[in-house]
PDB file of N, CA, C and O in Angstrom:
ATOM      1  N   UNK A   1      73.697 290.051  74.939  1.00  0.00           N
ATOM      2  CA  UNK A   1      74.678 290.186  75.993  1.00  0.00           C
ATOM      3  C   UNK A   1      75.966 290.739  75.387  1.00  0.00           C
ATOM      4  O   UNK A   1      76.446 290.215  74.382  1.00  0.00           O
ATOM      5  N   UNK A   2      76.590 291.895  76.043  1.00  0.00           N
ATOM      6  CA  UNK A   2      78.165 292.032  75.804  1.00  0.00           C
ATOM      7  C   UNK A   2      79.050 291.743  76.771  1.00  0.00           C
ATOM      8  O   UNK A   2      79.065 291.446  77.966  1.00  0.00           O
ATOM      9  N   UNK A   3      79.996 291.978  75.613  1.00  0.00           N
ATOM     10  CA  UNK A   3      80.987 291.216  76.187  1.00  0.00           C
ATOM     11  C   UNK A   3      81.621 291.954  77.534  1.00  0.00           C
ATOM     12  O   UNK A   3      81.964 293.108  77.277  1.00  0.00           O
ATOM     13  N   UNK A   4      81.820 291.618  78.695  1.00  0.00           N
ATOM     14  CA  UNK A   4      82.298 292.404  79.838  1.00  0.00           C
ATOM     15  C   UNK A   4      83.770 293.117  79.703  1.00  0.00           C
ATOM     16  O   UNK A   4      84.734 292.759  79.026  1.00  0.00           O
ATOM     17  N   UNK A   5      83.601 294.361  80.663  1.00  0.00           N
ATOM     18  CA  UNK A   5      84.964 295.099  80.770  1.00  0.00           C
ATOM     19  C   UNK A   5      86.035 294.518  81.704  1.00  0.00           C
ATOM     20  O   UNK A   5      85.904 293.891  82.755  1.00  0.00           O
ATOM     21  N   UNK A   6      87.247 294.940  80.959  1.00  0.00           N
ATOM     22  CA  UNK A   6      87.784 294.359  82.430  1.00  0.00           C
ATOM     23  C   UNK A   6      87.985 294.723  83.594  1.00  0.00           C
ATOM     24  O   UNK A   6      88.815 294.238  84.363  1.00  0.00           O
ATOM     25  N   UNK A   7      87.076 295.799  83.858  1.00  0.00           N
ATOM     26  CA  UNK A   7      86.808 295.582  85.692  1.00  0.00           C
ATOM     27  C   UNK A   7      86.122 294.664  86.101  1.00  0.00           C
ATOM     28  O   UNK A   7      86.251 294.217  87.241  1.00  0.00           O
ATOM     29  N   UNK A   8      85.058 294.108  85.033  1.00  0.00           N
ATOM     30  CA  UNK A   8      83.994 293.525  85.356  1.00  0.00           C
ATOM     31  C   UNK A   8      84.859 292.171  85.282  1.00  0.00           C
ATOM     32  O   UNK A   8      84.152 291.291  85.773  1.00  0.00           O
ATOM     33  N   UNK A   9      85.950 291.697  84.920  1.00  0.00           N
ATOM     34  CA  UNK A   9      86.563 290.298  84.855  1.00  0.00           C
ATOM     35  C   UNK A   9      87.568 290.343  85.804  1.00  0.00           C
ATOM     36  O   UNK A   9      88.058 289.232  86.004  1.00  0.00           O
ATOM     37  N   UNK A  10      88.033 291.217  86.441  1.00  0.00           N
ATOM     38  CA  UNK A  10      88.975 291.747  87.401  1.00  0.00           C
ATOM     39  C   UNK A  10      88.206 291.304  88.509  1.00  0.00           C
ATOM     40  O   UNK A  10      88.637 290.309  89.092  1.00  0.00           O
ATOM     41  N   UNK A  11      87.019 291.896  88.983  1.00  0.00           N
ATOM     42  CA  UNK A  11      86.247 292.224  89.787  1.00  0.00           C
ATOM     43  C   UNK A  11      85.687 290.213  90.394  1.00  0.00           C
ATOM     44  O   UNK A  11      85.716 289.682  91.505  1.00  0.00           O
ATOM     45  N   UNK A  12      85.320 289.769  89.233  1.00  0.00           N
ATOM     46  CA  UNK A  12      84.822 288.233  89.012  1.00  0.00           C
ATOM     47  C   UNK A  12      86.208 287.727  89.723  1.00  0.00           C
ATOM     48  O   UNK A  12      86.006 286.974  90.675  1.00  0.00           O
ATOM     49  N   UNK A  13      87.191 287.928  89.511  1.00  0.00           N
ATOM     50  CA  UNK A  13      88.704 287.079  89.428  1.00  0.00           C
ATOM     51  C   UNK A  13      89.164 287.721  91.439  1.00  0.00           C
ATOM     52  O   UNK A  13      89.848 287.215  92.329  1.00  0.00           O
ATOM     53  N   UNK A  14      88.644 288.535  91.380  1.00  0.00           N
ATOM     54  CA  UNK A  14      89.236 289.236  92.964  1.00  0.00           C
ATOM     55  C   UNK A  14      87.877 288.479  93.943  1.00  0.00           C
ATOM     56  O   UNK A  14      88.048 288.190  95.127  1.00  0.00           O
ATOM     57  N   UNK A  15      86.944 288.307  93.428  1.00  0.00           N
ATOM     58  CA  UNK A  15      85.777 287.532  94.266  1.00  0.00           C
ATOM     59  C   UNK A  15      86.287 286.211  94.880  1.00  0.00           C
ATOM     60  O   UNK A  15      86.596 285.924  96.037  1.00  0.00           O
ATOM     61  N   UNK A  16      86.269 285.242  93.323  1.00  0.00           N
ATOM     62  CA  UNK A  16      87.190 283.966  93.544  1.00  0.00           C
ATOM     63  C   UNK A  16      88.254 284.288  94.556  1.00  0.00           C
ATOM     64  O   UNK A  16      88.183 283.815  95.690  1.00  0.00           O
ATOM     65  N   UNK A  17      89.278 285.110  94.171  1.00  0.00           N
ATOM     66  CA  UNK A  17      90.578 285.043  95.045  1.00  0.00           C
ATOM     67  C   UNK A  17      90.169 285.041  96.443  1.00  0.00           C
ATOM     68  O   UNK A  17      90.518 284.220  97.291  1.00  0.00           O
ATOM     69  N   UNK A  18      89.370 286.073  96.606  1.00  0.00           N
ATOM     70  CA  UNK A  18      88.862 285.901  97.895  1.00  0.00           C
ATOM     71  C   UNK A  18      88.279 284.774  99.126  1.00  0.00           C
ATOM     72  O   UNK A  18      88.512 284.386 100.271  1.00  0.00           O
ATOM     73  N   UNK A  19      87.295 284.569  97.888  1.00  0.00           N
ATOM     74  CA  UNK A  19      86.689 283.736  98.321  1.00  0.00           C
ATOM     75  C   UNK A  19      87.073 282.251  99.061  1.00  0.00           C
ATOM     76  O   UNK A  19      86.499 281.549  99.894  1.00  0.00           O
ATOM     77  N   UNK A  20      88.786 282.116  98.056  1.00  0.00           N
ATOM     78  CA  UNK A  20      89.555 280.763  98.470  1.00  0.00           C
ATOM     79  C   UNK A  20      91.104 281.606  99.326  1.00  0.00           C
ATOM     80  O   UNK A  20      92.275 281.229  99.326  1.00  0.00           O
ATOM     81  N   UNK A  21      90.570 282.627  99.867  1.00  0.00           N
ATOM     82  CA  UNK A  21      92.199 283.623 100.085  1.00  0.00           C
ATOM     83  C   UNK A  21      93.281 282.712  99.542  1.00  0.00           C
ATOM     84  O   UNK A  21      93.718 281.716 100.119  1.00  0.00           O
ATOM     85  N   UNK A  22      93.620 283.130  98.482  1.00  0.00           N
ATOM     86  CA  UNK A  22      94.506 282.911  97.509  1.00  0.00           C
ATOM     87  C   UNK A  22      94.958 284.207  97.297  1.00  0.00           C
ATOM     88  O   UNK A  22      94.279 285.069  96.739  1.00  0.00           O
ATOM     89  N   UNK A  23      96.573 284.444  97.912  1.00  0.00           N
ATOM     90  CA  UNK A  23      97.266 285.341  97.649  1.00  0.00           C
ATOM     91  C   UNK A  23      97.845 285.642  96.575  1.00  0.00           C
ATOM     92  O   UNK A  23      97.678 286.856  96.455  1.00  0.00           O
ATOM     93  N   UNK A  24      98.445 285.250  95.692  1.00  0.00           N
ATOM     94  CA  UNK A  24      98.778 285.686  94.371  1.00  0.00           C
ATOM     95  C   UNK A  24      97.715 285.726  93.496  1.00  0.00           C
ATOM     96  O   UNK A  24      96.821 284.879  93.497  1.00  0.00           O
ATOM     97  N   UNK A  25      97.776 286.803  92.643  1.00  0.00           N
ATOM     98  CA  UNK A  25      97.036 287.171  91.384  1.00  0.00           C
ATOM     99  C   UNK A  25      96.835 286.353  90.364  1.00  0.00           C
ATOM    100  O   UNK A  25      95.795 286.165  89.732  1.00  0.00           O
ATOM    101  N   UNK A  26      98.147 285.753  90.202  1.00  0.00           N
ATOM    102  CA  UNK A  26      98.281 285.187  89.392  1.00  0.00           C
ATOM    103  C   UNK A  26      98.040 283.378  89.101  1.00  0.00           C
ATOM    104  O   UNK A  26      97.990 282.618  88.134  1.00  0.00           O
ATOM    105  N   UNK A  27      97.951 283.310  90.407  1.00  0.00           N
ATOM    106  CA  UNK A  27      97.308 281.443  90.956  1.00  0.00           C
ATOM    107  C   UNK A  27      95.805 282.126  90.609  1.00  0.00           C
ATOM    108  O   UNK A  27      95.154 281.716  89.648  1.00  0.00           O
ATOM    109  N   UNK A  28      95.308 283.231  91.503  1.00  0.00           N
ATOM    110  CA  UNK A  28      93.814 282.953  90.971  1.00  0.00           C
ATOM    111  C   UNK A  28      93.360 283.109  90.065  1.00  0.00           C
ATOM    112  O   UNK A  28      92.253 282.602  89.886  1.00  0.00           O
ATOM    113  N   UNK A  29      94.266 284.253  88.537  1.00  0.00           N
ATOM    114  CA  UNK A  29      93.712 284.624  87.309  1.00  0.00           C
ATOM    115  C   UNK A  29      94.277 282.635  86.460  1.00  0.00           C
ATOM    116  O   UNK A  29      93.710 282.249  85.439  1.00  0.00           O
ATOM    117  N   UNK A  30      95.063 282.006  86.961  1.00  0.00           N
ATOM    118  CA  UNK A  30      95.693 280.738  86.174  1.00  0.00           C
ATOM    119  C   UNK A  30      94.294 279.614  86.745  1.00  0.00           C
ATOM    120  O   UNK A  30      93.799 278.787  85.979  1.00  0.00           O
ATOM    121  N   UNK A  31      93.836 279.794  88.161  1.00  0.00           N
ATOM    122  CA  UNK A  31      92.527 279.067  88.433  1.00  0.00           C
ATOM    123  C   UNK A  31      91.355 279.355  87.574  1.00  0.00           C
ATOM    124  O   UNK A  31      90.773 278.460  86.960  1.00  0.00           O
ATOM    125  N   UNK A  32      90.897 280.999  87.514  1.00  0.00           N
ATOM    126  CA  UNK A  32      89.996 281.287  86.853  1.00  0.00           C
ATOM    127  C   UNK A  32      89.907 280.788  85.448  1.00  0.00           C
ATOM    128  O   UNK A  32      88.878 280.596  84.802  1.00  0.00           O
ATOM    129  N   UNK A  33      90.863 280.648  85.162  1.00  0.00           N
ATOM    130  CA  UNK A  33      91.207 280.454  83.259  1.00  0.00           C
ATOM    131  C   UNK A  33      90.759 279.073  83.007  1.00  0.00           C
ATOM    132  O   UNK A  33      90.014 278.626  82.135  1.00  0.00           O
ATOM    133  N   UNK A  34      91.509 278.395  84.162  1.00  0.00           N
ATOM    134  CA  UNK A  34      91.208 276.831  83.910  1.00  0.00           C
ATOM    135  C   UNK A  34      89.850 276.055  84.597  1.00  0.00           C
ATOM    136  O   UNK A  34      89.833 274.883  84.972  1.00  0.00           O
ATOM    137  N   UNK A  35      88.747 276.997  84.658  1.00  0.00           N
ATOM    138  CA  UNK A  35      87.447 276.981  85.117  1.00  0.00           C
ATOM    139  C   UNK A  35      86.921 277.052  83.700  1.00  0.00           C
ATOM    140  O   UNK A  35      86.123 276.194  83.323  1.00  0.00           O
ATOM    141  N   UNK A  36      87.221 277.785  83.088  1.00  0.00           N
ATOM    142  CA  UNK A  36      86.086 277.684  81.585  1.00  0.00           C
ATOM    143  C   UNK A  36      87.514 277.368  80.313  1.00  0.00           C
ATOM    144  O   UNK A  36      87.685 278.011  79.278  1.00  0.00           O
ATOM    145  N   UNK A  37      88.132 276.525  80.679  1.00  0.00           N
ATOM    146  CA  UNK A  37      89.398 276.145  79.639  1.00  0.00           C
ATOM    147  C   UNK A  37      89.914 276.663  78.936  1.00  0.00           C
ATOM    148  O   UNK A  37      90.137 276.230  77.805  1.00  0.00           O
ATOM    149  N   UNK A  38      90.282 277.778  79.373  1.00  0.00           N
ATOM    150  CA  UNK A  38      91.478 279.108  78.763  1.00  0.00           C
ATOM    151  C   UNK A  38      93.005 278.920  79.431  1.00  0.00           C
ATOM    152  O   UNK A  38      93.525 278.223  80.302  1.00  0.00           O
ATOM    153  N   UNK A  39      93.305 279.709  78.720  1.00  0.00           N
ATOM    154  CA  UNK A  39      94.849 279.939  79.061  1.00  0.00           C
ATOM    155  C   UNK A  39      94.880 280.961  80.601  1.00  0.00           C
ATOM    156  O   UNK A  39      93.851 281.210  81.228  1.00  0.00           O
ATOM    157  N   UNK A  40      95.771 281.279  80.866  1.00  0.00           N
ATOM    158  CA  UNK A  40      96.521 281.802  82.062  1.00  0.00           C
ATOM    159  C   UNK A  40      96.924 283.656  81.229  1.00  0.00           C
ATOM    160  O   UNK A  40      97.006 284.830  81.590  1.00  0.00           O
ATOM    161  N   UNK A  41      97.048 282.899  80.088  1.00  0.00           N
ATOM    162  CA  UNK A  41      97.717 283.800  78.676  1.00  0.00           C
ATOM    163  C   UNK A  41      96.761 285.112  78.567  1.00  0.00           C
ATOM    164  O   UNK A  41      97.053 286.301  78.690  1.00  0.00           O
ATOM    165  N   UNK A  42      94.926 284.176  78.161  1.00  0.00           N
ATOM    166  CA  UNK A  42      94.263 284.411  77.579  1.00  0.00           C
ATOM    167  C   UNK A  42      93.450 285.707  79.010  1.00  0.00           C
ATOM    168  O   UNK A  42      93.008 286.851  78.904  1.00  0.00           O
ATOM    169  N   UNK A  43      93.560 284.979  79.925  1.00  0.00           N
ATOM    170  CA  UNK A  43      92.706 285.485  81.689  1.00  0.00           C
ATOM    171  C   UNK A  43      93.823 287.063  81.501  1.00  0.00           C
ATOM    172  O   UNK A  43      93.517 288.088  80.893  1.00  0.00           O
ATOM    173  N   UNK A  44      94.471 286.920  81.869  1.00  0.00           N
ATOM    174  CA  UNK A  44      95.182 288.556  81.744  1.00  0.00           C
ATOM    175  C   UNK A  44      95.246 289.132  80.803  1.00  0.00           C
ATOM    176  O   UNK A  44      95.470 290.338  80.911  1.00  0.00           O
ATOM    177  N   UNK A  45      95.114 288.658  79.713  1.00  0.00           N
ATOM    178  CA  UNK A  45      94.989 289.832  78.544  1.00  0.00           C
ATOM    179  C   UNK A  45      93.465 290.262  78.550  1.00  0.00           C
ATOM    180  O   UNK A  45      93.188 291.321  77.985  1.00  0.00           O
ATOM    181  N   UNK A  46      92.513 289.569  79.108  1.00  0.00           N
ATOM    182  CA  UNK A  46      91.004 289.907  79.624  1.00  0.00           C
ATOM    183  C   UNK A  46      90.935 291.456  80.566  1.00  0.00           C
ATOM    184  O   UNK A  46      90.232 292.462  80.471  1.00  0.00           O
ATOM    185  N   UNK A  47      92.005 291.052  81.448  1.00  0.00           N
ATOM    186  CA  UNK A  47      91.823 291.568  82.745  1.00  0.00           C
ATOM    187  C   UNK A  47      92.563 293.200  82.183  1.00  0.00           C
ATOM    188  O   UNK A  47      92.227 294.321  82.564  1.00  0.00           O
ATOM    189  N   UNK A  48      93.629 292.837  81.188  1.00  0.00           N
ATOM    190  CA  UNK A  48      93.927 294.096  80.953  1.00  0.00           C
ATOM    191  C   UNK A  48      94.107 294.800  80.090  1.00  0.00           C
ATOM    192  O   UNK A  48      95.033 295.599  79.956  1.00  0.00           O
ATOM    193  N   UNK A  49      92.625 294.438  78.911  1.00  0.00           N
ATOM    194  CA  UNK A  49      92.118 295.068  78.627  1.00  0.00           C
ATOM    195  C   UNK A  49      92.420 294.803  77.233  1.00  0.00           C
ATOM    196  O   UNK A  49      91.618 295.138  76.361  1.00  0.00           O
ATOM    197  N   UNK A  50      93.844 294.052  76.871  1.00  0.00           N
ATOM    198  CA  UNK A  50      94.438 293.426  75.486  1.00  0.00           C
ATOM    199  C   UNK A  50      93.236 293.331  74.142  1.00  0.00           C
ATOM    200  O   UNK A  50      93.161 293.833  73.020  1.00  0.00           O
ATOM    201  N   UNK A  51      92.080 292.060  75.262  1.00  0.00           N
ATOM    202  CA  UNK A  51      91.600 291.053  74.330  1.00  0.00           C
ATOM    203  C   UNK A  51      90.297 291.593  75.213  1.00  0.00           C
ATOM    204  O   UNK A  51      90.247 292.134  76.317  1.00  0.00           O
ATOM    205  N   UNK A  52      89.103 291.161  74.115  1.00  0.00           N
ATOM    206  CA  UNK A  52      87.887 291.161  74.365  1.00  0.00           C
ATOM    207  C   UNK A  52      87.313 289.599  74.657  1.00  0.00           C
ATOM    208  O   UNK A  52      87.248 288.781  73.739  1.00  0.00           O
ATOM    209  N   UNK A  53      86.887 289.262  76.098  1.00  0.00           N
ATOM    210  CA  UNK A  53      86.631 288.386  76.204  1.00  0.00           C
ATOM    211  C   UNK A  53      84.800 287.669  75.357  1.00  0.00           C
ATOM    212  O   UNK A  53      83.796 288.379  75.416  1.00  0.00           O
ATOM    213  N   UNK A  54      84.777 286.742  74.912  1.00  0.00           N
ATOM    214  CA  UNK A  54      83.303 286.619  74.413  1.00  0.00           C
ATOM    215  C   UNK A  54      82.158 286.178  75.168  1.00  0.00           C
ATOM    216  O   UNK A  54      82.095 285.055  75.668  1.00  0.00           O
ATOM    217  N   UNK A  55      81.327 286.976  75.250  1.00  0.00           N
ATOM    218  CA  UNK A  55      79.840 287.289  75.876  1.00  0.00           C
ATOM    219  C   UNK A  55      79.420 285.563  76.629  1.00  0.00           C
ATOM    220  O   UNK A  55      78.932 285.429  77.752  1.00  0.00           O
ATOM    221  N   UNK A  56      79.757 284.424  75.692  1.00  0.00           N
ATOM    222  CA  UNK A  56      80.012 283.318  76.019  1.00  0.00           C
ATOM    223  C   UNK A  56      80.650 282.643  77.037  1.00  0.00           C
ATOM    224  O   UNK A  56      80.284 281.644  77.657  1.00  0.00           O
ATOM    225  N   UNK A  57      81.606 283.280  77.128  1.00  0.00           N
ATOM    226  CA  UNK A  57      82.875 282.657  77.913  1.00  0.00           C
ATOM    227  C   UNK A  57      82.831 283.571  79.370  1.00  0.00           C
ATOM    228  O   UNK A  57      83.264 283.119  80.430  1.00  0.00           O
ATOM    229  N   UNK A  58      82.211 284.979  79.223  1.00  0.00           N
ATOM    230  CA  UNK A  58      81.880 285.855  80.525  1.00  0.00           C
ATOM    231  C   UNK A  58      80.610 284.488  81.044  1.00  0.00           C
ATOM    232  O   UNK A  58      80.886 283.701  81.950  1.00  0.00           O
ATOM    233  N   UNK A  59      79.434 284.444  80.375  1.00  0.00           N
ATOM    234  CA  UNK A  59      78.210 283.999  81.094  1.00  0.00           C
ATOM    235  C   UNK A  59      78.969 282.347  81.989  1.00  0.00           C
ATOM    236  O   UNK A  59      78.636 282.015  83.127  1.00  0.00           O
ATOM    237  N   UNK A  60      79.909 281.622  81.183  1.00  0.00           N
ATOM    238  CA  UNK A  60      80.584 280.500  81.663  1.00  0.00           C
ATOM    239  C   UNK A  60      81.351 281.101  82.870  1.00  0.00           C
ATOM    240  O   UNK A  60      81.127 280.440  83.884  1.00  0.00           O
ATOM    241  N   UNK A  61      82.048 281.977  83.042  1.00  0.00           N
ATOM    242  CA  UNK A  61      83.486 282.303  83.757  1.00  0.00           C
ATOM    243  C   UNK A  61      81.961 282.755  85.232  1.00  0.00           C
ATOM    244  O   UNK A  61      81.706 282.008  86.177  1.00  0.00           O
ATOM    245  N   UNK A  62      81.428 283.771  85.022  1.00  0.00           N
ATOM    246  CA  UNK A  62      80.563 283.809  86.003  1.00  0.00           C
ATOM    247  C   UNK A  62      80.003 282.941  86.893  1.00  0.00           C
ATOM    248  O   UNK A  62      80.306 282.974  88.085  1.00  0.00           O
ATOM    249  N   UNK A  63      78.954 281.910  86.288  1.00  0.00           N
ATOM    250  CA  UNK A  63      78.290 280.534  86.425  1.00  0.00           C
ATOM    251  C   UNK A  63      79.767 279.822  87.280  1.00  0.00           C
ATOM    252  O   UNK A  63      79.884 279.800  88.506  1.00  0.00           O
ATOM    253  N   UNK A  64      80.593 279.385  86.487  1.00  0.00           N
ATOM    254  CA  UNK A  64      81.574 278.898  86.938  1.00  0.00           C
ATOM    255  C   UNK A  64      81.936 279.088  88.422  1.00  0.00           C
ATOM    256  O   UNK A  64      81.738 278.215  89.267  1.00  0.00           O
ATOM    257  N   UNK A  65      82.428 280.179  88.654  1.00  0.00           N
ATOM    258  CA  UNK A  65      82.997 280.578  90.101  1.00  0.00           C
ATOM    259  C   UNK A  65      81.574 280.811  90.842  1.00  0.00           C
ATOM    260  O   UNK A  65      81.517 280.606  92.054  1.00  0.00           O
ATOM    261  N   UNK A  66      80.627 281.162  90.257  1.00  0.00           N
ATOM    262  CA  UNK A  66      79.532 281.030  91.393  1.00  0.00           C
ATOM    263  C   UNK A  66      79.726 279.940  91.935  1.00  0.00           C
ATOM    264  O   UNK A  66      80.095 279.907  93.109  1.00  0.00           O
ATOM    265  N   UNK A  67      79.512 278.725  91.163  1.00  0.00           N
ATOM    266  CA  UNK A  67      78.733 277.094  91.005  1.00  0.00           C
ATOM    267  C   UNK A  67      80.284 276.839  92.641  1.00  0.00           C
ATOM    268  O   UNK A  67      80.238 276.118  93.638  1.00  0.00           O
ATOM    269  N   UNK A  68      80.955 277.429  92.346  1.00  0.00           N
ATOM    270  CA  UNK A  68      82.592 276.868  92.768  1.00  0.00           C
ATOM    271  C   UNK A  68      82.846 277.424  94.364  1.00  0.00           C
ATOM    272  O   UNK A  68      83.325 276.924  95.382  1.00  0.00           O
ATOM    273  N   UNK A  69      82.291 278.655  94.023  1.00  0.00           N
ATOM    274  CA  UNK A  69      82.372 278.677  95.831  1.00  0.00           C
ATOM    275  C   UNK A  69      81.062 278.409  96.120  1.00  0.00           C
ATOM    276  O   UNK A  69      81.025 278.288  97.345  1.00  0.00           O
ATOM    277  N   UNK A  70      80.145 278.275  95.741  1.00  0.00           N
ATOM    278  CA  UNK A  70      78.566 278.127  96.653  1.00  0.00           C
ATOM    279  C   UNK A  70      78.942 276.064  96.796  1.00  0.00           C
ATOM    280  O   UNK A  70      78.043 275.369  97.269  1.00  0.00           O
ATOM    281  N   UNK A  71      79.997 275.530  96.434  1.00  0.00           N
ATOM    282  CA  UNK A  71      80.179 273.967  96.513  1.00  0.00           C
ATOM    283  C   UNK A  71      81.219 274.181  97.267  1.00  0.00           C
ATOM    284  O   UNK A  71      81.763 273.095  97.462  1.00  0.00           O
ATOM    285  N   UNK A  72      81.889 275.202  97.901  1.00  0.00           N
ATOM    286  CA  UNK A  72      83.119 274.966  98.732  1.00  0.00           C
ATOM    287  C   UNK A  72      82.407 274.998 100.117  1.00  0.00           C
ATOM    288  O   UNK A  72      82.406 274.205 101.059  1.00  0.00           O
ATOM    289  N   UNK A  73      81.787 276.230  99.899  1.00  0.00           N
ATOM    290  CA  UNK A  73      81.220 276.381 100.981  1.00  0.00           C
ATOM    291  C   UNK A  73      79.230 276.221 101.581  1.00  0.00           C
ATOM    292  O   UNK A  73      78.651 277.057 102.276  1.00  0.00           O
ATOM    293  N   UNK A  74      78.658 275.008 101.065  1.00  0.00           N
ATOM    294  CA  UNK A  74      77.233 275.110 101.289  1.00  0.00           C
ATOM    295  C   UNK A  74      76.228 275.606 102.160  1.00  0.00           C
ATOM    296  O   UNK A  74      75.098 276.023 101.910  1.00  0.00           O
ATOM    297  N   UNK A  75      77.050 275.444 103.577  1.00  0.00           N
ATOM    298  CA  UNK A  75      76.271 276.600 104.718  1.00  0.00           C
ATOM    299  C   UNK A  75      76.201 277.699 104.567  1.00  0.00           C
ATOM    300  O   UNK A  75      75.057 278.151 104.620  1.00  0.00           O
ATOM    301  N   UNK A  76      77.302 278.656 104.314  1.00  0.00           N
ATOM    302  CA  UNK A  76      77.239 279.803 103.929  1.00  0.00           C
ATOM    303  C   UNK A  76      75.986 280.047 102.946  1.00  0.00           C
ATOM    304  O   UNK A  76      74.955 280.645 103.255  1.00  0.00           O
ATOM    305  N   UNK A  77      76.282 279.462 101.695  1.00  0.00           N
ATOM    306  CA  UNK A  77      75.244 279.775 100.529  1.00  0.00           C
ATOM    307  C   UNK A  77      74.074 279.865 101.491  1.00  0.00           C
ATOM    308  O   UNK A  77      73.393 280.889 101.543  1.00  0.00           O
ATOM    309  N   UNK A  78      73.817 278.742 102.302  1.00  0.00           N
ATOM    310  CA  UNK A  78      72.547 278.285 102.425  1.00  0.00           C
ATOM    311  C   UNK A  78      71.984 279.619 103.555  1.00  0.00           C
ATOM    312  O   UNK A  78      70.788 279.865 103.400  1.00  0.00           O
ATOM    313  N   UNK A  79      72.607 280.376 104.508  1.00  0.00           N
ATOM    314  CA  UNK A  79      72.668 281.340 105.655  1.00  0.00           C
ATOM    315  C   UNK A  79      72.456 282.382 104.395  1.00  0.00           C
ATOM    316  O   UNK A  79      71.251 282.629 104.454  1.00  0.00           O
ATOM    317  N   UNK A  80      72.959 283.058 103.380  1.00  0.00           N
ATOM    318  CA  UNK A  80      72.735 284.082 102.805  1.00  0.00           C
ATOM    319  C   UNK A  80      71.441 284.014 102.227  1.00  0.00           C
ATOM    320  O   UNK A  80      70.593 284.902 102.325  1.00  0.00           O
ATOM    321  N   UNK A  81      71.254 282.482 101.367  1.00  0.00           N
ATOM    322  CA  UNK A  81      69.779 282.560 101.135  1.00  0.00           C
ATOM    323  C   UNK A  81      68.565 283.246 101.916  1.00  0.00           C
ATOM    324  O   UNK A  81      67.743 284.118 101.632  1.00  0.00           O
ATOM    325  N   UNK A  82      68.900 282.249 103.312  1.00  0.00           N
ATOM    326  CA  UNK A  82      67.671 282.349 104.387  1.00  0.00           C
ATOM    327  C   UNK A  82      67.756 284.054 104.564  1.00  0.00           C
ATOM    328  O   UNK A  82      66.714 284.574 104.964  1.00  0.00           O
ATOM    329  N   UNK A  83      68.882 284.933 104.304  1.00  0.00           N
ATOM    330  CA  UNK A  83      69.089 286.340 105.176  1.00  0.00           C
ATOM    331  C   UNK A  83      68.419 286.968 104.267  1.00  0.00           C
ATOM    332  O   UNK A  83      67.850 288.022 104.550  1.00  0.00           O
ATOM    333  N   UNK A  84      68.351 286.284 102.668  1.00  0.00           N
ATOM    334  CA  UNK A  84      67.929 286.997 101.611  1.00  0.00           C
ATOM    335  C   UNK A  84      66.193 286.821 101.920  1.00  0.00           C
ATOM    336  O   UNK A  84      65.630 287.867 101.596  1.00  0.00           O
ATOM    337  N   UNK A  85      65.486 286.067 102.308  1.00  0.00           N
ATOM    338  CA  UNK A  85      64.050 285.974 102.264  1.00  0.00           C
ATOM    339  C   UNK A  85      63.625 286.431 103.624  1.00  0.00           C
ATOM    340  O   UNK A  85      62.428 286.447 103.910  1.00  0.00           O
ATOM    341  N   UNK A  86      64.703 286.867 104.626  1.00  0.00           N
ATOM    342  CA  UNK A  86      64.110 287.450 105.885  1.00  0.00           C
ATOM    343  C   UNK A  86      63.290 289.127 105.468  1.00  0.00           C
ATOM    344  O   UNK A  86      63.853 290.086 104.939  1.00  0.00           O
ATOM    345  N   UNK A  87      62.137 289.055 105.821  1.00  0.00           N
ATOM    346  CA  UNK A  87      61.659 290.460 106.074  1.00  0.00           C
ATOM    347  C   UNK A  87      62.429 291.713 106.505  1.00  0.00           C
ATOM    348  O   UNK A  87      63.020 291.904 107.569  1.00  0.00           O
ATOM    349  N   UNK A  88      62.303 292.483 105.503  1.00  0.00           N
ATOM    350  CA  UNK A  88      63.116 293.719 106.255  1.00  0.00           C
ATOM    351  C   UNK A  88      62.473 295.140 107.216  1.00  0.00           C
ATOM    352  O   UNK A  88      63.253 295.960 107.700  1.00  0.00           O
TER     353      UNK A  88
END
């Protein structure tokens, strides 16, 4: 596994935001960080491009915000599943 770009941690971090509409950038890159126990510091120098995040800490940061909105919201998850095994 490599380590992701930062669109690809941008992209992860704008999902979350979404997902909880959380208007500032910066509440959701300081949420994201403190999902796999990073800095606020560490999440934007990811995002822009500073620092190379480790292959480790992407597969956590992913898992993470999945695990986080599919527990905010369980119907949903559960409606996309069922849409996912409908016949097309």
């Amino acid at each position: 596994m490599n380590a992701p770009t930062k669109d690809q941690i941008v992209k992860l971090r704008e999902t979350y935001q979404s997902a909880f509409n959380i208007k500032s950038i910066r509440q959701a890159q300081e949420e994201c960080a403190e999902l796999i126990h990073s800095s606020y510091g560490a999440w934007r120098k990811w995002e822009d491009g500073d620092r190379h995040m480790h292959p480790g800490l992407w597969e956590l940061a992913t898992l993470k915000v999945s695990n986080t909105i599919t527990a905010s919201n369980p119907e949903a998850t559960l409606e996309r599943l069922a849409r996912r095994k409908e016949p097309a």
